[in-house]
N, C-alpha and C positions, 0 to 999 in steps of 0.2 A: 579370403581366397575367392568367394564367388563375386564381392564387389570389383576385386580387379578384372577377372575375366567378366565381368557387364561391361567394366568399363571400355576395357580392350576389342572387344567385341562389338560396343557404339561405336570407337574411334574408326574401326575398320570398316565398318558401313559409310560412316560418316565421309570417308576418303573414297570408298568405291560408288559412291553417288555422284563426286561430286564431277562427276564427267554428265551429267546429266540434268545441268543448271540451265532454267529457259533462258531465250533470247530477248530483250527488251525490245519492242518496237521502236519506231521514235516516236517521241512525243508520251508513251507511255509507261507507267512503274507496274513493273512488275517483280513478283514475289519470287527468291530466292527459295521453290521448294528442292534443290536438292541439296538441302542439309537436314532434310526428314527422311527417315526409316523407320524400321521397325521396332527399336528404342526409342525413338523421337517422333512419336506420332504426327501425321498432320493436323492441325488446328482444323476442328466443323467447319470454321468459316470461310476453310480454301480447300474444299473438298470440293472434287471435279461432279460434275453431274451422273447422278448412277444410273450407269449403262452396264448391260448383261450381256455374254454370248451367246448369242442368238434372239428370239426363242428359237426362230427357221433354223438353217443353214450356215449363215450368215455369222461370223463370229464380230465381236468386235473386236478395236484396234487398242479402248482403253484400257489402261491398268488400273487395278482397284491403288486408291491413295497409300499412302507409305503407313505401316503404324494401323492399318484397318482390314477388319475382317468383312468376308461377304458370302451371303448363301444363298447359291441359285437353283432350288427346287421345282421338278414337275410334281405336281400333287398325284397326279396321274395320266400316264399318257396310251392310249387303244390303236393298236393298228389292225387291218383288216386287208384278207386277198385273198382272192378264188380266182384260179383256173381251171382248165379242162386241158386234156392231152389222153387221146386214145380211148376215148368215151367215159373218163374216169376222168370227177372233177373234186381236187382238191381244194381244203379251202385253210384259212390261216388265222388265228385270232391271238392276239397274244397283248396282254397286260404291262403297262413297268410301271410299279409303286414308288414314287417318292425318289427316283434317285436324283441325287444332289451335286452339287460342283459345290466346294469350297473351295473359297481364296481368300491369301495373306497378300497385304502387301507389303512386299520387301523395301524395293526403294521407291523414290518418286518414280519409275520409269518400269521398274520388276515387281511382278508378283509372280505366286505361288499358286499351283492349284492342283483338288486333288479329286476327281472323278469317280465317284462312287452309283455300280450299279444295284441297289440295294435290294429290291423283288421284283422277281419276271414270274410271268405266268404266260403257257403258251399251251395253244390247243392246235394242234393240227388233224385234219379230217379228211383221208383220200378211199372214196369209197364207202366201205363197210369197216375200217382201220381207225384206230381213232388213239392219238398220241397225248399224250398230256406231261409237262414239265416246268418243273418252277424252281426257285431257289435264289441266293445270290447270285449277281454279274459280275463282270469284269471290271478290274479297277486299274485307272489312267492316273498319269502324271504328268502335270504341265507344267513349263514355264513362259509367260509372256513378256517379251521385250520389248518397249515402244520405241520406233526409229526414230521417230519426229511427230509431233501434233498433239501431244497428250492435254497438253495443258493450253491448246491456241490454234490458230490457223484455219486455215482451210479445207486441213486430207491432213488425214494421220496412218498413219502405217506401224503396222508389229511384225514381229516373228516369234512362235509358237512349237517349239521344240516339245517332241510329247513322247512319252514310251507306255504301253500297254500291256498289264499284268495277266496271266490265264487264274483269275479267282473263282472264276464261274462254277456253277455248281455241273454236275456230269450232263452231260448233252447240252447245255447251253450254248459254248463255246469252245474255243479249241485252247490244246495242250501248248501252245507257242506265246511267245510275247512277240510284240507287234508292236512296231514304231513309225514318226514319219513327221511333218511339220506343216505348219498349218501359218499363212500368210495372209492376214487379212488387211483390209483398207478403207476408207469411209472417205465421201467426200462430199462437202455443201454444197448445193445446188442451186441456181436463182428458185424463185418461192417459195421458200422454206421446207424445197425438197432436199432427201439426203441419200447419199447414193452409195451402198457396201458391196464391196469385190470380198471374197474369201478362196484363195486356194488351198489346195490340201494334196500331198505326195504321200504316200502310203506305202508301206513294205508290210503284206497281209502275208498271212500264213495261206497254204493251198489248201484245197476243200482235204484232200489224201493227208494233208500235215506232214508231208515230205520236202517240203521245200517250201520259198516264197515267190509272189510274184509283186509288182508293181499295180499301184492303183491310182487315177487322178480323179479329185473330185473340185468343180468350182460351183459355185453360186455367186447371183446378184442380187440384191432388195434392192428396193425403191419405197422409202417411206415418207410419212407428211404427218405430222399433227392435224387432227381433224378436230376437234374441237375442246375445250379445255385443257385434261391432261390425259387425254387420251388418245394415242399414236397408232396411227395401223402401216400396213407393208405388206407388199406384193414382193414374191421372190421366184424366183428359178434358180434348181436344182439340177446338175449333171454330174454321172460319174462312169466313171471307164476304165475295166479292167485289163490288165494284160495276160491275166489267165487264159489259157486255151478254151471258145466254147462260151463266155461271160456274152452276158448281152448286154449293149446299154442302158443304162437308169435315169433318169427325170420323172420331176415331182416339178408340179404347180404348188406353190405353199402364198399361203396368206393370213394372218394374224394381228391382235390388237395387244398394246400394251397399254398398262392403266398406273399412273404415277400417282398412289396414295399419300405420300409425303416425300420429303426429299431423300429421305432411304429405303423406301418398302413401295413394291410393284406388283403389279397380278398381269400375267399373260395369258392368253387361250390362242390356239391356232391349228390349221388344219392344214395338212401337205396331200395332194392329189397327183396318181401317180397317171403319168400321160404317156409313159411306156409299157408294155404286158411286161416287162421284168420286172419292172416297180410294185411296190405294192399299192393296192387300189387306194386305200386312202388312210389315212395314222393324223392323229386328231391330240390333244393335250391343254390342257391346264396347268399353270406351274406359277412360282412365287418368286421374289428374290428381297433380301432383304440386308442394310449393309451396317458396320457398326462402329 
């Protein structure tokens, strides 16, 4: 019984990929990957180049290969922000341990993913008042779809359908689930620059958790390999509520990424906030590794 449902269960992947076959150039052969999935792993030797979402803002457009798993880890990430308002300045520190994005890939084209906030730590200080909170985060669910580029071209494009769980431990985050979709795009550039658009539509829970409102967030990088196998990228950061009373957000971010082998990365990067709503500046270390 279980070998016929495997089997039924490849045949049906096998048919729902197969919308998802590249196009040959001319002059060119190119590999039939979409009759790999998650049964039929892709072969090492046609595994696309491992790219991560983010470390910035910026997501990517590819999918992890069909048949493979990946773990994109911040080791640890520190944000920091101090205002004043009414001769009382408050200030903000706050810790995330380790949280992780795992991803399966489904088809050549779909993968899986599943966002885990695993420890916050946060310190808030206004005055003589001094707050302190930690515990679990909230946990996400993604899927990514590649329109076109995954495996060639010049600009690739996905779509990023996501819904958001309230796991958080108490005062973390709110009682509501929270969804919205995330569009990202990448595109070569003459001298081996590369250029990422992300947008993001959001339906947030309100500060009261009485309703919802609308939220738009885009970012751009601009990156270059500088030398060996080490890539860095300048990005910008905007987001814009349509809560009553929100004030704009912008972050200058900039970061390196570091290719130890053809599956395992180290990133560090720092976002700098050029708005007073922003937070002054949130800084990270993280890893990713594919299998």
């Amino acid at each position: 019984m279980r070998t016929r449902s495997r089997r039924a269960l490849a045949t049906a992947l096998a048919v729902m990929s197969a919308a998802g076959a590249p196009e040959a150039r001319s002059g060119e052969s190119v590999i039939d990957k979409s009759v790999f999935h998650l049964l039929n792993p892709t072969p090492s030797e046609h595994l696309r180049d491992l790219t991560i979402d983010g470390p910035g803002a910026t997501e990517s457009p590819y999918t992890v290969d069909a048949g493979h798993f990946q773990i994109e880890m911040t080791l640890v990430g520190y944000t920091s922000d101090r205002t004043s308002s009414g001769g009382v300045t408050q200030r903000l520190d706050a810790w995330a341990i380790a949280p992780v994005t795992v991803k399966v890939g489904l088809l050549n084209k779909l993968d899986a993913q599943l966002v885990l906030e695993t420890y916050n730590l946060v310190y808030e200080r206004a005055g003589t008042n001094r707050v302190t909170r930690r515990g679990f985060g909230n946990t996400t669910a993604r899927l990514k779809y590649n329109l076109w580029g995954n495996d060639g071209g010049s600009t690739a494009f996905a779509a990023m359908p996501y819904i958001k769980f309230p796991t958080s431990a108490e005062s973390l985050g709110n009682d509501g689930a929270e969804g919205g979709l995330i569009l990202p795009v990448e595109a070569a550039m003459p001298r081996d620059f590369y250029l990422g658009l992300t947008a993001r539509f959001k339906a947030v829970r309100d500060k009261d958790e009485h309703g919802n409102h609308a939220e738009f967030e885009d970012s751009v990088a601009l990156g270059h390999e500088l030398f060996g196998d080490l890539f860095g990228y300048v990005e910008f950061f905007s987001a814009v509520s349509m809560q009553l009373g929100a004030r704009w957000v912008a972050t200058f971010d900039t970061g390196l990424i570091y290719s130890l082998n053809r599956n395992l990365q180290m990133n560090a990067g720092v976002n700098i906030g050029v708005t007073r709503s922003a937070d002054d500046w949130d800084t990270f270390v993280g890893v990713a590794w594919r299998y």
